[in-house]
MARDO-568619 format. One line per 8 residues: their letters; for each residue x, y, z of N, C-alpha, C, O. Coordinates in steps of 0.1 Angstrom, whole numbers. Last residue first. Example, Ala and Ser with C-alpha at 12.3 -4.5 7.8 and 13.67 -1.06 7.14 Angstrom:
# MARDO-568619
sa	128 -22 71 137 -11 71 129 0 79 134 11 80 ~ 132 -57 78 123 -45 78 132 -33 78 142 -33 85
END
This chain:
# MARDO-568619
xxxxxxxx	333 89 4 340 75 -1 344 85 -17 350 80 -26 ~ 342 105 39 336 106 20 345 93 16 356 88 20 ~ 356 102 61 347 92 56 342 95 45 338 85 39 ~ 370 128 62 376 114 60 371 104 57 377 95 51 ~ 350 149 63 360 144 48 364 135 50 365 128 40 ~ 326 136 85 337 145 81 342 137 68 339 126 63 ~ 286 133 85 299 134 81 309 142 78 308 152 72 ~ 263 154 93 273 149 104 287 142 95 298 145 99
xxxxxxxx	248 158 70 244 145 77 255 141 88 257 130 92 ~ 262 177 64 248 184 65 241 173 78 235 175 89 ~ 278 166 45 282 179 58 268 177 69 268 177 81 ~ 266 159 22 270 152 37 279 157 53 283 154 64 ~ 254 182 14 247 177 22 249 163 31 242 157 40 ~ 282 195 5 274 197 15 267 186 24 270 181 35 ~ 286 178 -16 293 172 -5 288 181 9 289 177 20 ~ 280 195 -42 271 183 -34 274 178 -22 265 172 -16
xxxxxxxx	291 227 -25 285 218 -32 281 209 -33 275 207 -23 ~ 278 261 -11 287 249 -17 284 239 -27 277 241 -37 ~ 261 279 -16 273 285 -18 284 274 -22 294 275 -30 ~ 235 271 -13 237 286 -20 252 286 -26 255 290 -37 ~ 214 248 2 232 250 -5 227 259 -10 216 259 -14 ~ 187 250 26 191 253 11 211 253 8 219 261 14 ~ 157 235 40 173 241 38 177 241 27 173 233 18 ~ 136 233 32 135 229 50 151 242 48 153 253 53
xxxxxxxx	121 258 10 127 245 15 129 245 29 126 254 37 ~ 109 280 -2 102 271 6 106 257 13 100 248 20 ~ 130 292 -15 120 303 1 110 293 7 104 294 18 ~ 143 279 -33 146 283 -18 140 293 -8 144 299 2 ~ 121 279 -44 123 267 -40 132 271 -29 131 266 -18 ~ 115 305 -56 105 299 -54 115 286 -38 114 287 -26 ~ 146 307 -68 139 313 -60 128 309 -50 130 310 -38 ~ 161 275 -76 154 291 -76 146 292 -65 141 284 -56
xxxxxxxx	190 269 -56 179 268 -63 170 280 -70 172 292 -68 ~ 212 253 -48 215 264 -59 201 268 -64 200 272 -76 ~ 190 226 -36 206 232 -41 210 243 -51 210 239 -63 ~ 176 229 -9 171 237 -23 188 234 -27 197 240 -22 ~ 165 200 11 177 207 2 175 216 -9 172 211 -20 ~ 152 179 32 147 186 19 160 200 15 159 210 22 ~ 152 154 56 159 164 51 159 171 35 168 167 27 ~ 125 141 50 135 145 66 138 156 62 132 167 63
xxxxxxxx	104 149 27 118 144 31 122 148 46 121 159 52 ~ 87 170 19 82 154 22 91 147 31 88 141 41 ~ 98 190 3 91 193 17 86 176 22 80 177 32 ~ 107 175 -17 122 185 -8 114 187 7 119 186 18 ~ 86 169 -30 97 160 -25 103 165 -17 106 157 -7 ~ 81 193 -37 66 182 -29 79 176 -27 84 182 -17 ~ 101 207 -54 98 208 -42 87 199 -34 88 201 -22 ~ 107 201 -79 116 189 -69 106 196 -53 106 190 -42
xxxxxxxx	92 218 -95 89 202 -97 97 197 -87 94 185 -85 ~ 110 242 -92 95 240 -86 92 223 -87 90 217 -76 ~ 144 229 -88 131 235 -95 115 233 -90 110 223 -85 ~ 163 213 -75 163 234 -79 153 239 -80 151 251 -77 ~ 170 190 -48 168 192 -64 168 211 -61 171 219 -51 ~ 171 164 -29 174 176 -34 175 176 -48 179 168 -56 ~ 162 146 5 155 150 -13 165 162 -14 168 168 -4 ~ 163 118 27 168 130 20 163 134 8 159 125 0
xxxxxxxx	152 103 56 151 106 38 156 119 36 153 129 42 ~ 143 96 78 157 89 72 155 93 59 157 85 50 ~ 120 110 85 130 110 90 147 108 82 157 115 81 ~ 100 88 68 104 99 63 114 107 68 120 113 59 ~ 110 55 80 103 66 81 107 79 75 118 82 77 ~ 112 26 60 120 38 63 107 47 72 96 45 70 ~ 111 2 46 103 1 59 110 15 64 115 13 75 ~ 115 3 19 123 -2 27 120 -2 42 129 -6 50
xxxxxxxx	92 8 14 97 -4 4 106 -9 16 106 -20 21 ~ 85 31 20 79 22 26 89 14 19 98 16 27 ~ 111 47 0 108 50 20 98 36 25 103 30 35 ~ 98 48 -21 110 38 -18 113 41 -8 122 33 -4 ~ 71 57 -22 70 44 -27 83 38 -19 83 28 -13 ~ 78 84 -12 68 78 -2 74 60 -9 80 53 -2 ~ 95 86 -35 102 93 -25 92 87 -13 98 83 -2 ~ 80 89 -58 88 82 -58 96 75 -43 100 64 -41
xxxxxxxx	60 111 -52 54 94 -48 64 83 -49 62 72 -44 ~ 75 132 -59 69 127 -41 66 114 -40 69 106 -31 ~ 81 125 -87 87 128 -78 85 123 -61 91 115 -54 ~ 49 126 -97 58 116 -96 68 112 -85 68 102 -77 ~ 44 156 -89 37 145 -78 46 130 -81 49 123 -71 ~ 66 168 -106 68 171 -90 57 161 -84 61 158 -73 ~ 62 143 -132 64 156 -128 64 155 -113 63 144 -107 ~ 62 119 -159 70 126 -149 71 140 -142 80 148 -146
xxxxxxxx	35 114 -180 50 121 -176 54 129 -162 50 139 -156 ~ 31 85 -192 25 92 -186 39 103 -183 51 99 -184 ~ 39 94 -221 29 93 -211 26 83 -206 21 73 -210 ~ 71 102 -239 60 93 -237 53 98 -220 59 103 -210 ~ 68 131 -265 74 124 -251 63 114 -244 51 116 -243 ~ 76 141 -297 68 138 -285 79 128 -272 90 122 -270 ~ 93 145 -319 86 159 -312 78 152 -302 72 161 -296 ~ 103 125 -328 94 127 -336 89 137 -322 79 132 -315
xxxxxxxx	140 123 -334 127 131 -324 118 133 -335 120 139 -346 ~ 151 105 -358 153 114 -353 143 119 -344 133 117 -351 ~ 157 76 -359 169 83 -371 172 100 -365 182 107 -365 ~ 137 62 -348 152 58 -353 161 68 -358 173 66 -361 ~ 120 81 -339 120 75 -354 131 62 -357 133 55 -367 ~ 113 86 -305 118 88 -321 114 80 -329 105 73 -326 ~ 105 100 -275 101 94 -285 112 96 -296 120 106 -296 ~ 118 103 -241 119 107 -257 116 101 -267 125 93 -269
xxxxxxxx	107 96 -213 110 92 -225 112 99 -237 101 101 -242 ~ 118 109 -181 109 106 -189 116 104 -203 128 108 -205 ~ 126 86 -153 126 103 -155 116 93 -170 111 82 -171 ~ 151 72 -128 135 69 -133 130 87 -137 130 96 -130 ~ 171 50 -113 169 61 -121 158 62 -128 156 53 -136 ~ 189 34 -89 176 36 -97 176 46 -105 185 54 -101 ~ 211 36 -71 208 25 -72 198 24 -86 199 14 -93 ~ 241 55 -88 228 57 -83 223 41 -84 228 33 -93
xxxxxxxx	266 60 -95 264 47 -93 249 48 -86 247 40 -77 ~ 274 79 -117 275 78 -102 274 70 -91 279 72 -80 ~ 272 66 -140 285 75 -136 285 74 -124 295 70 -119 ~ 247 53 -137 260 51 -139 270 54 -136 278 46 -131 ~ 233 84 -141 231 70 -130 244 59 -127 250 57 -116 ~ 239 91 -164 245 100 -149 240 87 -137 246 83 -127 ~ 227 72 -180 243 74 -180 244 75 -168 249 67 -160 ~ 204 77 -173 206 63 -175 220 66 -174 225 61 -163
xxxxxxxx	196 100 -177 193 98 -166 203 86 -163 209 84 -152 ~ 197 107 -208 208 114 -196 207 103 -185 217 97 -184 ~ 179 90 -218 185 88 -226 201 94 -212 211 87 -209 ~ 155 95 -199 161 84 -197 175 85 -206 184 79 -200 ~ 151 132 -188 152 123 -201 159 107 -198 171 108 -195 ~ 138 150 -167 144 148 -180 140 136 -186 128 132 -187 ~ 128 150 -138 117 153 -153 126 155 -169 122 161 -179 ~ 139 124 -125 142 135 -129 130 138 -136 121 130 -139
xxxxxxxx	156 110 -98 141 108 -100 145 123 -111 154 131 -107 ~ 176 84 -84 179 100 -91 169 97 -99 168 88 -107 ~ 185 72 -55 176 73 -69 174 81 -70 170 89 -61 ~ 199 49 -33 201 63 -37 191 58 -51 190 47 -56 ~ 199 38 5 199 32 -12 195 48 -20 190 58 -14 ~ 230 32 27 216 41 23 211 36 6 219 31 -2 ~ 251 24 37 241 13 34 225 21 29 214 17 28 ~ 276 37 37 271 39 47 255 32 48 248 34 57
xxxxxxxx	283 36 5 286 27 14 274 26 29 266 16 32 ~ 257 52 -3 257 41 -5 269 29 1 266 18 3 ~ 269 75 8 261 78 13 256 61 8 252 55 18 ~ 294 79 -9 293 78 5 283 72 12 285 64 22 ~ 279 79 -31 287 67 -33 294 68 -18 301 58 -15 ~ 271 103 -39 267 88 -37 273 79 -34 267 68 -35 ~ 289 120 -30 279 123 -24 266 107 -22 258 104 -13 ~ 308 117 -49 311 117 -38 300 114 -25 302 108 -15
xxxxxxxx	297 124 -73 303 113 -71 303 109 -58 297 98 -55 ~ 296 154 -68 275 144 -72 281 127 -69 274 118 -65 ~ 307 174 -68 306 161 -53 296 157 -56 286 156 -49 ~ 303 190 -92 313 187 -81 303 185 -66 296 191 -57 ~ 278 178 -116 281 188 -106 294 180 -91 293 170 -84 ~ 290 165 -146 285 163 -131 290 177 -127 299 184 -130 ~ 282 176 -172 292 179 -169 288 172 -150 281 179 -143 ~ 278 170 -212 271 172 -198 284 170 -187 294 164 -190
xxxxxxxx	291 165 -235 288 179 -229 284 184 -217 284 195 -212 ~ 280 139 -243 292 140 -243 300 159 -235 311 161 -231 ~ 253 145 -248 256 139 -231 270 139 -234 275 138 -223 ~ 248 164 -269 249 169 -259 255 160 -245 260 166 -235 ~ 257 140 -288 270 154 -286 265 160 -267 273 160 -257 ~ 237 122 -285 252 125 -281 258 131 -278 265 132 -268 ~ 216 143 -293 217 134 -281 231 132 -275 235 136 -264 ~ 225 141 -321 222 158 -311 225 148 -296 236 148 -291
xxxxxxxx	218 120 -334 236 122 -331 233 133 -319 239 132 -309 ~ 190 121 -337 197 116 -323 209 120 -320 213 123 -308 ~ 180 152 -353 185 137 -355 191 138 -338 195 148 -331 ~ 150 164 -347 168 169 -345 168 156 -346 160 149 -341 ~ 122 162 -354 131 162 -366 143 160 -362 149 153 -370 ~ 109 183 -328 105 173 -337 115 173 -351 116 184 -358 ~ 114 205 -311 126 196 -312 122 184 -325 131 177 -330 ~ 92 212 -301 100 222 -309 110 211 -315 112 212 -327
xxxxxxxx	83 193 -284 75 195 -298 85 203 -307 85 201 -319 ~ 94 197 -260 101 188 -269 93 187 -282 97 179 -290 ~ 81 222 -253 96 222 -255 102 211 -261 113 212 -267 ~ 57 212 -250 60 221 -254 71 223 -262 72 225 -274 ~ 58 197 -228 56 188 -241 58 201 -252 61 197 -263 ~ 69 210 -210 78 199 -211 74 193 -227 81 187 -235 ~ 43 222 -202 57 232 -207 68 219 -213 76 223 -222 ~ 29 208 -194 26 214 -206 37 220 -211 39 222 -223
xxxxxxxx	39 200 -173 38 189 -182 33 195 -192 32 188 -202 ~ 45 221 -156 53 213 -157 54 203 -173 63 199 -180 ~ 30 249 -159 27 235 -154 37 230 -167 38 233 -179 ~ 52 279 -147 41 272 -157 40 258 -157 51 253 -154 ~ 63 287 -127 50 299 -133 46 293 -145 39 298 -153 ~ 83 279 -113 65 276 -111 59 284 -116 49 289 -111 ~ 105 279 -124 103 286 -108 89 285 -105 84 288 -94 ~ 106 262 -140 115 253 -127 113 266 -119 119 266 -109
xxxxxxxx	91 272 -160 85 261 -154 100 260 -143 98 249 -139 ~ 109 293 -169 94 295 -162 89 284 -153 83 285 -143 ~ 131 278 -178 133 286 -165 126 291 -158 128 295 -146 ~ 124 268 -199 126 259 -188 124 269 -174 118 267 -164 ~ 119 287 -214 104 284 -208 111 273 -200 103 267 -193 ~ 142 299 -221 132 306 -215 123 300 -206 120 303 -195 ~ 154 274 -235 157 280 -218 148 288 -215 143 286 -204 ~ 142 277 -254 135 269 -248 140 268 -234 135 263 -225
xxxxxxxx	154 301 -269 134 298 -267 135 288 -258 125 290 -251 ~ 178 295 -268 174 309 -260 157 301 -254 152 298 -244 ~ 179 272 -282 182 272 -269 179 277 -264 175 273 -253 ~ 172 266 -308 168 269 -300 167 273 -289 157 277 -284 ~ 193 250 -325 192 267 -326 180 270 -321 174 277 -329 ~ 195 224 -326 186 230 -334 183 241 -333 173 245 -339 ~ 216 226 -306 216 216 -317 201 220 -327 201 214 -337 ~ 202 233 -283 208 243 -288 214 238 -300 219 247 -306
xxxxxxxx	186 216 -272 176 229 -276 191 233 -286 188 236 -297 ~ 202 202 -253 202 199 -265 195 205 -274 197 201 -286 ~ 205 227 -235 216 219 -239 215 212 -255 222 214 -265 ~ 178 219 -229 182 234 -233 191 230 -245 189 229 -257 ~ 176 194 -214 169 196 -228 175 210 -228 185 205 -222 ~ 196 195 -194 203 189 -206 189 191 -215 192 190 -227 ~ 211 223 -176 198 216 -181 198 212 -196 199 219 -206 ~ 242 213 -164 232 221 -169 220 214 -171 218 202 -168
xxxxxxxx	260 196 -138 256 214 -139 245 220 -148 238 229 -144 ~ 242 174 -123 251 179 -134 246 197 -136 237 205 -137 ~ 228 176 -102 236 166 -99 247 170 -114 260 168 -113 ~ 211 198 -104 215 195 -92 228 181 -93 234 178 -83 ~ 207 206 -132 213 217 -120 211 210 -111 204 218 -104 ~ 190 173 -136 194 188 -142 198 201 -134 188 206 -129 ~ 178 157 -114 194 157 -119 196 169 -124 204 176 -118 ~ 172 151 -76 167 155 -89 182 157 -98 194 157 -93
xxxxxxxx	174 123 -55 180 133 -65 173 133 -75 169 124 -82 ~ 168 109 -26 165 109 -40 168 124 -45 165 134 -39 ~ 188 85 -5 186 95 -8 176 99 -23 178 90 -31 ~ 181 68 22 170 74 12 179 83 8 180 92 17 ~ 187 72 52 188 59 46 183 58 33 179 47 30 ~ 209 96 66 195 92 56 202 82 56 214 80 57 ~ 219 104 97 223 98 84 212 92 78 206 83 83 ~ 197 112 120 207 121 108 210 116 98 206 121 87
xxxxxxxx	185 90 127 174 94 115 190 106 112 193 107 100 ~ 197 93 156 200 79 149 189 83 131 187 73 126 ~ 210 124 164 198 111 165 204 101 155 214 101 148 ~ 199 158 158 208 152 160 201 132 164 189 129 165 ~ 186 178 134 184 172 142 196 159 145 202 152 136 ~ 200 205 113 192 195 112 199 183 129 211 180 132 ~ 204 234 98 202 228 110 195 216 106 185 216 98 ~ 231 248 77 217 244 77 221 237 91 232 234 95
xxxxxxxx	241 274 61 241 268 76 232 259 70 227 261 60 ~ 277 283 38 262 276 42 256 271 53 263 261 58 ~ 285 314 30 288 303 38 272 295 37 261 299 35 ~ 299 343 24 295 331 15 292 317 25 303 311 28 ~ 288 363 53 298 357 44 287 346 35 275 343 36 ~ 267 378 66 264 381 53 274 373 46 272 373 34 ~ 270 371 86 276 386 86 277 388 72 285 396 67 ~ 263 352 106 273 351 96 277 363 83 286 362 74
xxxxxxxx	246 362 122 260 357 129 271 358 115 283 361 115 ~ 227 365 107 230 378 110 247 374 118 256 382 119 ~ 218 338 98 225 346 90 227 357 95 232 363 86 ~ 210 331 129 219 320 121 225 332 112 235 337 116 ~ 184 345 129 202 348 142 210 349 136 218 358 135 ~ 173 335 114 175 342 112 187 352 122 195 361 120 ~ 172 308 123 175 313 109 179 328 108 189 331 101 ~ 177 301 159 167 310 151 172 315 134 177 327 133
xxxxxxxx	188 266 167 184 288 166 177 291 151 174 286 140 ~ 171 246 192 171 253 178 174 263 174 166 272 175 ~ 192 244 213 181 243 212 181 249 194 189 255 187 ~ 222 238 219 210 229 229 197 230 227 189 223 233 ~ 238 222 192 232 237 196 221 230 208 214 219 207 ~ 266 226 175 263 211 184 252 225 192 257 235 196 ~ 284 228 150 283 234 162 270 225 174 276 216 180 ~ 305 217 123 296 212 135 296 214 143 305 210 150
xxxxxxxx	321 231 96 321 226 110 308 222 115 299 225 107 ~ 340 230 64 329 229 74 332 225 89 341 218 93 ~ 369 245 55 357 242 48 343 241 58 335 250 60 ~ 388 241 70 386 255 69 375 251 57 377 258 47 ~ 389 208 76 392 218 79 392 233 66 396 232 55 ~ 352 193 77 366 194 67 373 206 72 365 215 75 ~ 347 191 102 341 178 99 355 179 81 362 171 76 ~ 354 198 138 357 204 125 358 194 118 365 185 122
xxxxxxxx	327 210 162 336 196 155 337 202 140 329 208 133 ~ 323 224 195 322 223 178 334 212 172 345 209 177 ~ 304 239 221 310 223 210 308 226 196 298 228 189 ~ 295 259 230 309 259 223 312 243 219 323 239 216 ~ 263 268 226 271 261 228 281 262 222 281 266 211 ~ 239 284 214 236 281 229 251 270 232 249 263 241 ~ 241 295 188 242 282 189 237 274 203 233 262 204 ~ 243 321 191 232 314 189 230 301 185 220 296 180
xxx	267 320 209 255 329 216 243 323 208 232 321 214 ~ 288 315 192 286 307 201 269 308 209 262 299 214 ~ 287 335 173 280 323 168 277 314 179 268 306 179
END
């Protein structure tokens, strides 16, 4: 590892979890995984400097900040789940537009009383270090927003829970009593996303450098490539063949691995 690092500086940031090899020149990805001999392990490279620690982070939510995909989730309170995991799982590798498939999927749903709503966010589960990961990266003065193509009714909680500064995704219409099968317009998809990610970078006079993005699905990628640092977490396929860097193996606390922090500064 030393040979494609070009260096023996290394800094142990969690013991027998992560390190920091310190490289005089860029290696080669592909060196990178032949050094690692095929283990479970995650590399990613990213530039050394005053832009390492983002000042931005923006999070996609469904499989990246909680483990499942909460319309499925709630798909399955009306015995749909199979049908509409299907087509989640076409649209989050890109083989179907985002906003057709999304109105698609909540048209099936027209009728499920709200209690469904409940149950499901009483079901929903953070992804291990989605806490950690904000709320580090918000002491250390960064501002955080979790941009989703779900649902305010999730977004609003998990925002909370984690303490995200913003949270901005899409509406579920009702009745009061139950889903009248529509979702409000304008809707939320992968250009939203980007533009979220350019809007709260200028706001704060940021350069794209100081920005982080991670999400899984075709819809987080314009953001993931936009970002300093762009993150496939656990992603599909699609998204981890086109990201800067990808988690495979760890978890949200990666990507402050990622930013030079050790475990003792996680807040």
């Amino acid at each position: 590892m030393a040979d494609v690092a070009g260096s023996n500086a290394w800094r142990v940031l969690s013991p027998g979890e992560a390190v920091e090899v310190a490289c005089s020149i860029e290696p080669d990805p592909a060196q990178v995984q032949a050094a690692l001999g095929g283990r479970a392990i995650d590399a990613i490279t990213t530039p050394d400097g005053p832009a390492r620690r983002k000042q931005l982070l923006i999070a996609d939510m469904d499989s990246t900040i909680v483990t499942s995909e909460t319309l499925d989730e709630l798909a399955a309170f009306a015995g749909l789940k199979d049908q509409i995991a299907e087509v989640t799982a076409r649209a989050m590798n890109g083989e179907l537009d985002f906003k057709q498939a999304l109105r698609y999927r909540v048209g099936l749903l027209k009728g499920l009383p709200l209690a469904a709503l409940e149950a499901t966010w009483e079901a929903t589960k953070l992804t291990p270090g989605a806490q950690t990961l904000v709320r580090t990266m918000k002491r250390a003065g960064a501002a955080t927003a979790l941009v989703s193509g779900g649902f305010t009714f999730f977004t609003s909680r998990v925002a909370a829970l984690c303490g995200f500064d913003i949270h901005r995704s899409n509406l579920l219409l009702d009745d009061g009593a139950a889903l009248t099968g529509q979702v409000a317009e304008p809707i939320l998809d992968k250009d939203s996303k980007r533009a979220t990610l350019l809007e709260l970078a200028a706001a704060r006079g940021l350069s794209l450098d100081a920005t982080l993005a991670v999400g899984d699905g075709a819809n987080d990628l314009p953001m993931i490539q936009t970002a300093g640092l762009g993150v496939a977490f656990h992603a599909k396929p699609v998204v981890a063949a086109s990201a800067h860097a990808q988690i495979k193996y760890g978890d949200l606390r990666g990507l402050l691995f990622a930013q030079g922090y050790a475990e003792v500064e996680f807040s």
